[in-house]
C-alpha positions in Angstrom: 0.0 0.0 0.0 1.4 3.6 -0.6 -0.4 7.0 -0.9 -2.0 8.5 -4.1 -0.9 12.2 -5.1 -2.6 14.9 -4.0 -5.3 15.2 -5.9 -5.3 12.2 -7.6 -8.2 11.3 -10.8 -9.7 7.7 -11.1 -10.8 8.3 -14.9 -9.5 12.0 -16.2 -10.3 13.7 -19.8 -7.3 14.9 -21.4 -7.8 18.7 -21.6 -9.0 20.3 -24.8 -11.1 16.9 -25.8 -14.6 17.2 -27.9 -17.8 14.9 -27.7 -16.7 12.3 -25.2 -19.3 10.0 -23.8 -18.8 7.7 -20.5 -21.3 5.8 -20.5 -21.7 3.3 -17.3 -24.5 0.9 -19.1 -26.0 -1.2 -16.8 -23.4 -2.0 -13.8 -20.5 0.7 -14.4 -18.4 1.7 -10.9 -15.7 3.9 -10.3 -15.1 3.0 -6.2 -12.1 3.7 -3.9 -12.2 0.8 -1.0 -9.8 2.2 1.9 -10.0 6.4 1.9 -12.0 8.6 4.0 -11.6 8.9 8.2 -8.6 7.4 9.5 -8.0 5.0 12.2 -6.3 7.5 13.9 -9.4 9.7 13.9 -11.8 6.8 14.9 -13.0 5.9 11.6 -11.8 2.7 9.9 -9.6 3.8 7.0 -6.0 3.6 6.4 -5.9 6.7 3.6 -7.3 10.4 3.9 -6.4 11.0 0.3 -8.2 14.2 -2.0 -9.6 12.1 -5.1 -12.0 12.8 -7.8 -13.6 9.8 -9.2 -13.7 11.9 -12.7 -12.4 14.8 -13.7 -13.6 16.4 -16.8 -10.7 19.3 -17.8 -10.3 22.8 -18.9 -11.5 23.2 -22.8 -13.1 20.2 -23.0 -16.5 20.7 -24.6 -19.7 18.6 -25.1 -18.7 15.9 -22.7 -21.5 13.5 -21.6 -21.4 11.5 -17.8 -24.3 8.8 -17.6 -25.1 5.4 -16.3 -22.3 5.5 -13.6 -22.1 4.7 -10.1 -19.3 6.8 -7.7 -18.8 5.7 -4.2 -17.0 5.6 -1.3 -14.2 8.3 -2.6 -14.4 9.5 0.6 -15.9 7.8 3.3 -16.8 9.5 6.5 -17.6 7.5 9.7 -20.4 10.6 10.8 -21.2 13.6 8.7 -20.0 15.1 11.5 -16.0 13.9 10.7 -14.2 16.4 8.7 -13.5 15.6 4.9 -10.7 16.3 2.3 -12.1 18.9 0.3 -10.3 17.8 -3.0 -12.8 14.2 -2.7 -15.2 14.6 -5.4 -17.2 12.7 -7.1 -17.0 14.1 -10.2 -15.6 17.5 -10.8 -16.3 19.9 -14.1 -13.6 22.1 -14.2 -12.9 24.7 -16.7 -15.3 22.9 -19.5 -18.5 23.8 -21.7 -21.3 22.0 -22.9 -21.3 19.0 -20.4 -24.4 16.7 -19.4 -24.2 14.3 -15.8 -27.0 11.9 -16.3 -28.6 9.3 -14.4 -25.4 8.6 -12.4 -25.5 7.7 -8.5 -23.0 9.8 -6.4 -22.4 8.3 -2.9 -19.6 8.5 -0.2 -17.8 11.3 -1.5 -16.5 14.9 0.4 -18.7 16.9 -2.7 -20.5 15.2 -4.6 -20.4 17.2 -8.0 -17.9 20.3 -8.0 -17.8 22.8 -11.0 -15.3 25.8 -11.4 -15.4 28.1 -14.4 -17.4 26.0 -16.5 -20.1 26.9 -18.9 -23.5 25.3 -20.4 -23.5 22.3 -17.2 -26.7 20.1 -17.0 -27.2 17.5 -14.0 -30.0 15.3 -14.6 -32.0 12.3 -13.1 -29.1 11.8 -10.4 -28.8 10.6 -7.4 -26.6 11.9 -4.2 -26.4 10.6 -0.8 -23.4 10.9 2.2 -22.1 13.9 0.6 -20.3 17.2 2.7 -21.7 19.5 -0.4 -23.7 18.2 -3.2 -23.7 20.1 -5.9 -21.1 22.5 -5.2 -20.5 25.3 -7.9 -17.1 27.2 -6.9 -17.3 31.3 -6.2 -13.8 32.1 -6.7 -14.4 31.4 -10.6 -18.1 30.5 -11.2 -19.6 28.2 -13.4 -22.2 29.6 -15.9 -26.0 28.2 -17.0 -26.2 25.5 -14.9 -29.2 23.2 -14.9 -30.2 20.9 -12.3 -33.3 18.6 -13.1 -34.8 16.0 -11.4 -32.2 15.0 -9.0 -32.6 13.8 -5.7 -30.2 14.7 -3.0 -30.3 13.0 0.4 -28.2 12.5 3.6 -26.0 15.3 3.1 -24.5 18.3 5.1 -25.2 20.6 2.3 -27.2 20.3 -0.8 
């Protein structure tokens, strides 16, 4: 076992890409195992590592998210425990024309995270155990974003 760096990207788009789908189909799972409260903090695991289970990059346009499952990036024995703000679920950072469908965001310090990012729609999803979940940054907002249909439970913030 060794540590991840800081932040570290299960499945990353490489910047300046065009119509990209990832599409989960019927049993897709991006899932860490051993990350969120430490031992040492009375939790139960062994890393407290900032990953995002996707990152979708700066000057990537028309990028579609759908089908998928993201858990346990960052799990937290109470929603009390503090979190490593760089675990996201899936982060939109930077990007235009980009749809999150029917995905299921669990376990994770923010659930969905966008920073200077244009044309964002988040659809049909579901988000549970979450610090923040949808989180759209202030220091350099994100632009038309539409949120429909999603439900959004067990978190500290929606």
């Amino acid at each position: 076992c060794g540590t991840l760096p800081n932040p570290s990207y299960y499945l990353y788009t490489s910047p300046g890409v065009s119509n990209v789908v990832i599409d989960g189909g019927q049993n897709g799972i991006i899932e860490l195992t051993n990350n969120g409260t430490l031992v040492a903090n009375g939790g139960t695991m062994a890393f407290e590592n900032g990953v995002d289970g996707i990152y979708i990059s700066s000057g990537d346009n028309g990028i579609t998210v759908e089908n998928l499952t993201v858990r346990n990036i960052y799990q937290r024995q109470t929603n009390t425990d503090s979190y490593n703000a760089n675990s996201i679920g899936i982060m939109a950072a930077g990007n235009a024309n980009t749809v999150i469908s029917n995905c299921t965001i669990a376990a994770v310090g923010d659930a969905i995270d966008t920073v200077n990012s244009s044309n964002l729609t988040i659809v049909n999803c579901n988000l549970t155990n979450y610090n923040h979940g949808i989180s759209p940054e202030t220091t350099a907002p994100a632009y038309n974003i539409s949120i429909i249909g999603n439900v959004m439970y067990s978190g500290d913030y929606s």
